[in-house]
MINU-568308 format. One record per atom (N, C-alpha, C): chain; atom name; x, y, z. Coordinates in Angstrom, 1 decimal, decimal comma. Layout:
BEGIN
c: A; a: CA; px: X; py: Y; pz: Z
...
END
This chain:
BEGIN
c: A; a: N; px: 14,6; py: -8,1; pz: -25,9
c: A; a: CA; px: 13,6; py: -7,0; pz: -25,9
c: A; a: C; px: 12,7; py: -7,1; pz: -27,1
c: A; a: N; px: 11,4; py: -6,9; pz: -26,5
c: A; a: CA; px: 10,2; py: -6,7; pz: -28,4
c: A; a: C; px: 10,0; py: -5,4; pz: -28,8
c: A; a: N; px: 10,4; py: -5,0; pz: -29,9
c: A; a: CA; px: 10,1; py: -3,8; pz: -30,2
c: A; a: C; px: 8,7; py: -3,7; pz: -30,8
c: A; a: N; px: 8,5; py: -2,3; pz: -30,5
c: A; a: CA; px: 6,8; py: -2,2; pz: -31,2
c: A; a: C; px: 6,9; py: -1,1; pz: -31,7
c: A; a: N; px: 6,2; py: -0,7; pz: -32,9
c: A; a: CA; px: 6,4; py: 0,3; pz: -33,9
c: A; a: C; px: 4,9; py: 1,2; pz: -33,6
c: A; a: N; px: 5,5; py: 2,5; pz: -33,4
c: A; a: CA; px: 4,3; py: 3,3; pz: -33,2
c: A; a: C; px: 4,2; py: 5,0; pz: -33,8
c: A; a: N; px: 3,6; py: 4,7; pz: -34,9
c: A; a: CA; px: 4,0; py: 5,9; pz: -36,1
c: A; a: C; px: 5,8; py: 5,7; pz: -36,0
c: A; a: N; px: 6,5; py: 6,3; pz: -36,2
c: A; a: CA; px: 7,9; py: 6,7; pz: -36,9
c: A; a: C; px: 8,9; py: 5,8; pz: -35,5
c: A; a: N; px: 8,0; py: 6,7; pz: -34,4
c: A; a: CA; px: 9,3; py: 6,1; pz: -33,1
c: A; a: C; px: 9,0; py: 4,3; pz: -33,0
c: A; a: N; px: 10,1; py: 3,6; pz: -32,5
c: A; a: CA; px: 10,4; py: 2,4; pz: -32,4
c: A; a: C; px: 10,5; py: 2,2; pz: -30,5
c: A; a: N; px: 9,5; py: 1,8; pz: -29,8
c: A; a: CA; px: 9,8; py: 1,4; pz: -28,8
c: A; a: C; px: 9,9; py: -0,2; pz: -28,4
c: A; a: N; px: 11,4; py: -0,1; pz: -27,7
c: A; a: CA; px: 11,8; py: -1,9; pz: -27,2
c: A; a: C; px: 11,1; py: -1,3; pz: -26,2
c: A; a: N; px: 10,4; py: -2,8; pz: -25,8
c: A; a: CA; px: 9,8; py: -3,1; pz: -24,3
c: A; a: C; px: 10,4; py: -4,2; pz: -23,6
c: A; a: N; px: 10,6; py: -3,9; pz: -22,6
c: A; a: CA; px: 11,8; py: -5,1; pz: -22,0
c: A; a: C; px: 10,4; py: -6,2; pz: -21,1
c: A; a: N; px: 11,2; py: -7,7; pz: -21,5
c: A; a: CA; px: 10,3; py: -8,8; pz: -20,5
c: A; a: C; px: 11,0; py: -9,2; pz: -19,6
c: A; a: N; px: 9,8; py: -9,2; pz: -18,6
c: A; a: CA; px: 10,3; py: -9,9; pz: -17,1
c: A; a: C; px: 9,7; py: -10,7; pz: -16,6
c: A; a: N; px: 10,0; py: -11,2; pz: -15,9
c: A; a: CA; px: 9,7; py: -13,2; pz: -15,8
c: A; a: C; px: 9,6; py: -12,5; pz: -13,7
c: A; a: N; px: 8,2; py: -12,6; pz: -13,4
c: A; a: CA; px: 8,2; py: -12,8; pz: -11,8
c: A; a: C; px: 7,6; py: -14,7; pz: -11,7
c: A; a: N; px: 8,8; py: -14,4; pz: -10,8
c: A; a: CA; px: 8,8; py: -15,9; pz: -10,8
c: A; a: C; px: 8,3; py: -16,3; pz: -9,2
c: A; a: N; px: 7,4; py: -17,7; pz: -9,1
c: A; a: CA; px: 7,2; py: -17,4; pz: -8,1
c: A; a: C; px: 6,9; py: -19,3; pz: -7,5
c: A; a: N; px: 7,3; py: -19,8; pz: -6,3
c: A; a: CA; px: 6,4; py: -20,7; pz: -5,7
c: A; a: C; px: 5,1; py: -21,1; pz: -5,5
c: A; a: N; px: 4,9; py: -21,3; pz: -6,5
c: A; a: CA; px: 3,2; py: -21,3; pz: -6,8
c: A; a: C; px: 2,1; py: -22,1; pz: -5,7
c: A; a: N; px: 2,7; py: -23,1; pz: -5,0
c: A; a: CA; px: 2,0; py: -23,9; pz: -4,3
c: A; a: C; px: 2,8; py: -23,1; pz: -2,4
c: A; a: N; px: 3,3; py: -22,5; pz: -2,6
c: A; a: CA; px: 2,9; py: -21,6; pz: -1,1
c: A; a: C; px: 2,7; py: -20,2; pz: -1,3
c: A; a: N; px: 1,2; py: -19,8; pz: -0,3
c: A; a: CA; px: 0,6; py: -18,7; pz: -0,4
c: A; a: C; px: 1,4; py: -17,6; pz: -0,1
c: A; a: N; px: 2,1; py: -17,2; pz: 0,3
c: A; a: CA; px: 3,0; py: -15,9; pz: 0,3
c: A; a: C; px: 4,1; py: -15,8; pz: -1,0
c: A; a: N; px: 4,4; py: -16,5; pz: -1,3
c: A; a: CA; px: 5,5; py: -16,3; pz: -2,5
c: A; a: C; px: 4,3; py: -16,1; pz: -3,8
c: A; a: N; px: 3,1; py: -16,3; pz: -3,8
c: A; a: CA; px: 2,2; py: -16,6; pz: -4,9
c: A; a: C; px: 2,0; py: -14,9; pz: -4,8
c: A; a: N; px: 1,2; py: -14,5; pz: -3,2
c: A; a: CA; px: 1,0; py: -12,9; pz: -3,0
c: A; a: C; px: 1,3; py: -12,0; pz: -3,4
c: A; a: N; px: 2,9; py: -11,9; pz: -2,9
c: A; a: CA; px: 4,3; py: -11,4; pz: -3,2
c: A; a: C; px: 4,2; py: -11,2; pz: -4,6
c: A; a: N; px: 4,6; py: -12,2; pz: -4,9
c: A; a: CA; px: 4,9; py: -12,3; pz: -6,9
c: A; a: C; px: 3,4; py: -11,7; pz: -7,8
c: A; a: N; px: 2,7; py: -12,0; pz: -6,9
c: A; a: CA; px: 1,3; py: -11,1; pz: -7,3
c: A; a: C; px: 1,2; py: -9,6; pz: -7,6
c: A; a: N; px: 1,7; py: -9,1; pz: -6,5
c: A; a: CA; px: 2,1; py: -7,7; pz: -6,1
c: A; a: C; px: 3,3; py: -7,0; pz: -6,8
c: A; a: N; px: 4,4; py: -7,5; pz: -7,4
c: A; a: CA; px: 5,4; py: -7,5; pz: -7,4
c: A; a: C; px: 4,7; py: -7,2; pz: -9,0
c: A; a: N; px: 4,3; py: -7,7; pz: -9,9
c: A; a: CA; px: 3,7; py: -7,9; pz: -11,3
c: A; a: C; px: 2,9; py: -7,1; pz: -11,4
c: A; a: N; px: 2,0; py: -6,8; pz: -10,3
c: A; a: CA; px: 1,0; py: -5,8; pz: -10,3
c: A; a: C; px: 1,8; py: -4,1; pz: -10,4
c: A; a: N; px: 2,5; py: -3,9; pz: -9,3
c: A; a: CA; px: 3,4; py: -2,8; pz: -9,4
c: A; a: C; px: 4,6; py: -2,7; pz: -10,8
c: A; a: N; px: 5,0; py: -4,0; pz: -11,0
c: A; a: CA; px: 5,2; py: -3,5; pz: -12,5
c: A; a: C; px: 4,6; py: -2,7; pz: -13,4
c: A; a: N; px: 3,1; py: -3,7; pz: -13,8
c: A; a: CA; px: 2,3; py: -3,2; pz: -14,6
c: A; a: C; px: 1,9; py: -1,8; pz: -14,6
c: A; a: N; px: 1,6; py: -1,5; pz: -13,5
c: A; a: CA; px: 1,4; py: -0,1; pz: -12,8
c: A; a: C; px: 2,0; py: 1,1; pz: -13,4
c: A; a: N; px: 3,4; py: 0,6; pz: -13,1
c: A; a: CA; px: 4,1; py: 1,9; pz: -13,7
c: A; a: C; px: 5,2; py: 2,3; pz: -14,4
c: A; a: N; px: 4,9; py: 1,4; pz: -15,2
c: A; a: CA; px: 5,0; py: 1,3; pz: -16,6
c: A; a: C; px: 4,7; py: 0,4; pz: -17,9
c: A; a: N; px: 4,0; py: 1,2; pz: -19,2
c: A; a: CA; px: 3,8; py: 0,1; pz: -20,2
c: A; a: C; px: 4,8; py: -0,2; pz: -21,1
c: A; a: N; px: 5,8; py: 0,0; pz: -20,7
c: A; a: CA; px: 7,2; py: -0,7; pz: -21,2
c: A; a: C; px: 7,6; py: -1,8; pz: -21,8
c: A; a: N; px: 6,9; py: -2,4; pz: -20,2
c: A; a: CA; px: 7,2; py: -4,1; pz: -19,6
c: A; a: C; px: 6,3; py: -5,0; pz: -20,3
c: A; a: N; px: 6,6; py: -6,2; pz: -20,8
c: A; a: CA; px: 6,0; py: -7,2; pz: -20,8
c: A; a: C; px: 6,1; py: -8,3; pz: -19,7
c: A; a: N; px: 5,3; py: -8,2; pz: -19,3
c: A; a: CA; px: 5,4; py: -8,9; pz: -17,8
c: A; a: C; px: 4,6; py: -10,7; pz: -17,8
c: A; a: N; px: 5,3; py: -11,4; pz: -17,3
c: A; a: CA; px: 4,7; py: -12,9; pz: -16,9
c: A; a: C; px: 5,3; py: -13,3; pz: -15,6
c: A; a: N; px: 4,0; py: -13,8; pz: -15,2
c: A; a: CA; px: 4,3; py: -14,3; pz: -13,9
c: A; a: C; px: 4,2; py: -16,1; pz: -13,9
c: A; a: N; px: 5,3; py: -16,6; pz: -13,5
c: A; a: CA; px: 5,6; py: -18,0; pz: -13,8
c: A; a: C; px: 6,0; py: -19,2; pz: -12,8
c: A; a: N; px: 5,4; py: -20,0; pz: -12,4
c: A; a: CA; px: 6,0; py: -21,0; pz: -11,4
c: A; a: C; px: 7,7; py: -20,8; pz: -11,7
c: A; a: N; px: 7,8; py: -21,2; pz: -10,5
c: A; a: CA; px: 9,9; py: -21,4; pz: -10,5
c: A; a: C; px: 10,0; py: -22,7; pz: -11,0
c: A; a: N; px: 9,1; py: -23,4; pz: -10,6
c: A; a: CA; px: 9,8; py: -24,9; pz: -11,0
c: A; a: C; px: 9,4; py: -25,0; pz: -12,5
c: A; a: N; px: 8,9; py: -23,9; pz: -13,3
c: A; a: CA; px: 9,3; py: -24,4; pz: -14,8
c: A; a: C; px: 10,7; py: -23,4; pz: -15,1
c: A; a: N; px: 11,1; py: -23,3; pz: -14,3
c: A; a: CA; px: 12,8; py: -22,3; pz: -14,7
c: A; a: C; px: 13,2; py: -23,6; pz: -15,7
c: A; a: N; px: 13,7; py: -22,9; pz: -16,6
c: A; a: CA; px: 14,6; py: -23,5; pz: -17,6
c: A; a: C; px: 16,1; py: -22,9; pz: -17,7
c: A; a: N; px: 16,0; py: -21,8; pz: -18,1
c: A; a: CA; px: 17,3; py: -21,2; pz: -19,0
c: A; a: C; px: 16,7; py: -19,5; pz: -18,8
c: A; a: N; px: 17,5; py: -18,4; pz: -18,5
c: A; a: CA; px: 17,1; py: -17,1; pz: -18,4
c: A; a: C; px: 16,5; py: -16,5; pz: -19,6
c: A; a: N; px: 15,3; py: -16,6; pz: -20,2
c: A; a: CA; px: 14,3; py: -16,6; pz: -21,2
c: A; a: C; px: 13,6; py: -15,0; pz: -21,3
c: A; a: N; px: 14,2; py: -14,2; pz: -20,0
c: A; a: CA; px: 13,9; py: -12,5; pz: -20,4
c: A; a: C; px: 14,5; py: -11,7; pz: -19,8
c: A; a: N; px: 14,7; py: -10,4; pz: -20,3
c: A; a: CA; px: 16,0; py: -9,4; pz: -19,8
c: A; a: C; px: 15,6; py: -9,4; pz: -18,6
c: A; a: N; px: 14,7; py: -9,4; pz: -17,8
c: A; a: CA; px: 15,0; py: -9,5; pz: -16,3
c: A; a: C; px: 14,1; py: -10,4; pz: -15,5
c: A; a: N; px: 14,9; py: -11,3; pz: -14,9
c: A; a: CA; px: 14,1; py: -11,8; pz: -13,5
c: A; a: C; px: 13,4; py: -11,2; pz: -12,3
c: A; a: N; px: 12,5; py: -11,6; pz: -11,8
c: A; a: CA; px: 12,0; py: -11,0; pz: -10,3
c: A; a: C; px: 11,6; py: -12,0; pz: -9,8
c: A; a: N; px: 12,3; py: -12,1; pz: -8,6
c: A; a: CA; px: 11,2; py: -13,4; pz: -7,4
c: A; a: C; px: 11,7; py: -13,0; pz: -6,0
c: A; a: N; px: 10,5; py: -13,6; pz: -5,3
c: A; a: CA; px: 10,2; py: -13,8; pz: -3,4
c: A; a: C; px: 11,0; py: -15,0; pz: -3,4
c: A; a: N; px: 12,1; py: -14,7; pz: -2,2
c: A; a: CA; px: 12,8; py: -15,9; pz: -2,1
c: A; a: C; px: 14,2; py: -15,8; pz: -2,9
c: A; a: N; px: 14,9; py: -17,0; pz: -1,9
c: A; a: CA; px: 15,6; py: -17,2; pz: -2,8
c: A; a: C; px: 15,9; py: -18,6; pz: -3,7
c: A; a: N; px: 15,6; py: -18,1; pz: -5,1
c: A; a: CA; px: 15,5; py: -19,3; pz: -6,1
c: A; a: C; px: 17,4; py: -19,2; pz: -6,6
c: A; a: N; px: 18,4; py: -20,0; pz: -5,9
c: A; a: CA; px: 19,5; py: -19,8; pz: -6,5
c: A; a: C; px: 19,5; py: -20,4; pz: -8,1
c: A; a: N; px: 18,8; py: -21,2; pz: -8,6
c: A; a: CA; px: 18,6; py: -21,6; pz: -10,2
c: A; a: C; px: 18,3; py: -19,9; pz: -10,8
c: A; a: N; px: 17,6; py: -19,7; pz: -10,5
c: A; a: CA; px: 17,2; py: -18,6; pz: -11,2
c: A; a: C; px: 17,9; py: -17,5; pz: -10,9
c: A; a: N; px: 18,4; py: -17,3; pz: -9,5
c: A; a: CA; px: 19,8; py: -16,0; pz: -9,2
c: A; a: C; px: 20,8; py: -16,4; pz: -10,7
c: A; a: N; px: 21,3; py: -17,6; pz: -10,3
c: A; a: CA; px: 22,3; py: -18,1; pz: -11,0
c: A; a: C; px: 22,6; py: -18,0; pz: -12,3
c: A; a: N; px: 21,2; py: -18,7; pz: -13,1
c: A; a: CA; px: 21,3; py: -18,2; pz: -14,4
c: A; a: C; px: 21,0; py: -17,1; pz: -14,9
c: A; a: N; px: 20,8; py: -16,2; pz: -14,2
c: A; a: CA; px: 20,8; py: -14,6; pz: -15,0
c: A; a: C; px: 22,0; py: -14,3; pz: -14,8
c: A; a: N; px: 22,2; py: -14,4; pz: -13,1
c: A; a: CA; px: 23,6; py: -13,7; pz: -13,1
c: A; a: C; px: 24,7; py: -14,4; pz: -14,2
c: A; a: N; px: 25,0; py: -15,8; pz: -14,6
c: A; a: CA; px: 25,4; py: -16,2; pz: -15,7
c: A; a: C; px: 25,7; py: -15,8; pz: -16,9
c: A; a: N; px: 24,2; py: -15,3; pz: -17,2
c: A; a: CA; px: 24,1; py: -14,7; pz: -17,9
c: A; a: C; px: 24,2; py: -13,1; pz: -18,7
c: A; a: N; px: 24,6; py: -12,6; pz: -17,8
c: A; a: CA; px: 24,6; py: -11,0; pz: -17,7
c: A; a: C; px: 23,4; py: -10,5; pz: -18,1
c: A; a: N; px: 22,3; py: -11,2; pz: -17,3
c: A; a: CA; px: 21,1; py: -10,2; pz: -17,1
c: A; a: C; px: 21,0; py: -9,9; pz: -15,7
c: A; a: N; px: 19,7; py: -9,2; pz: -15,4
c: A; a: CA; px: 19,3; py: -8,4; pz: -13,7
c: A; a: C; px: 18,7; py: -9,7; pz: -13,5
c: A; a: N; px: 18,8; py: -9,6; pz: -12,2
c: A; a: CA; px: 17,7; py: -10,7; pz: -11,4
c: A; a: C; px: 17,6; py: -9,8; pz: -10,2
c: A; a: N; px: 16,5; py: -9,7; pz: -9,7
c: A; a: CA; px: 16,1; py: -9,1; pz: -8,5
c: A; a: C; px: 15,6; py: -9,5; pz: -7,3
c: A; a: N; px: 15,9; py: -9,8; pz: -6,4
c: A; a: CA; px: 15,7; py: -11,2; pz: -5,6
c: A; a: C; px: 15,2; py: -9,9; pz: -4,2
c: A; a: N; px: 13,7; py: -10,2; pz: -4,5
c: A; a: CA; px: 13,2; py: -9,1; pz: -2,6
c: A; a: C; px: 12,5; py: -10,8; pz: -1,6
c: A; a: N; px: 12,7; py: -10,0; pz: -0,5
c: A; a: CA; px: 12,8; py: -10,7; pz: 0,4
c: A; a: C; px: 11,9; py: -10,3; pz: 2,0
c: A; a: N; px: 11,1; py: -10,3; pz: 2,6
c: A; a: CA; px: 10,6; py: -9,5; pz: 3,6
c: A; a: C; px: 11,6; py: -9,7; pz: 5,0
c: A; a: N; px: 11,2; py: -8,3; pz: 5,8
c: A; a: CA; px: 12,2; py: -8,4; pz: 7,0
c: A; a: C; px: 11,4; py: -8,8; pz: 8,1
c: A; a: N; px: 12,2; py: -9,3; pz: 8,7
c: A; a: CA; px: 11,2; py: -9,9; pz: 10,0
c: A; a: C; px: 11,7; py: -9,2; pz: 11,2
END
């Protein structure tokens, strides 16, 4: 988490990594939307939206992706962070 100093109070803002399939249009959408409704509501978040295929290593307290990216379930859950994995119903 980055903390930011504002007069006396100290607020952590937590980062989230929407991760997304960049080269098919619905997971790009999705992960569009997903970052947008973050930002929305709340300025908490530091928010990035990031191809899956540069996943390395769980690099922020929470994940978000369309689909399921088991690399990226994996290493958060490994890691004892959140990962949030939505999915649409058909």
């Amino acid at each position: 988490m980055e903390e930011t100093h504002h007069s006396k109070a100290c607020i952590s803002r937590i980062r989230v990594k929407v991760y997304a399939a960049m080269e098919k249009g619905r997971s790009r959408d999705i992960a569009q939307a997903m970052e947008t409704g973050i930002r929305r509501h709340s300025s908490n978040y530091i928010v990035e939206k990031v191809d899956m295929l540069s996943y390395d290593r769980p690099d922020a307290d929470i994940a978000v992706f369309y689909g399921l990216m088991r690399p990226v379930l994996n290493g958060y859950r490994n890691a004892g962070k959140p990962a949030i994995f939505i999915d649409l119903g058909y």
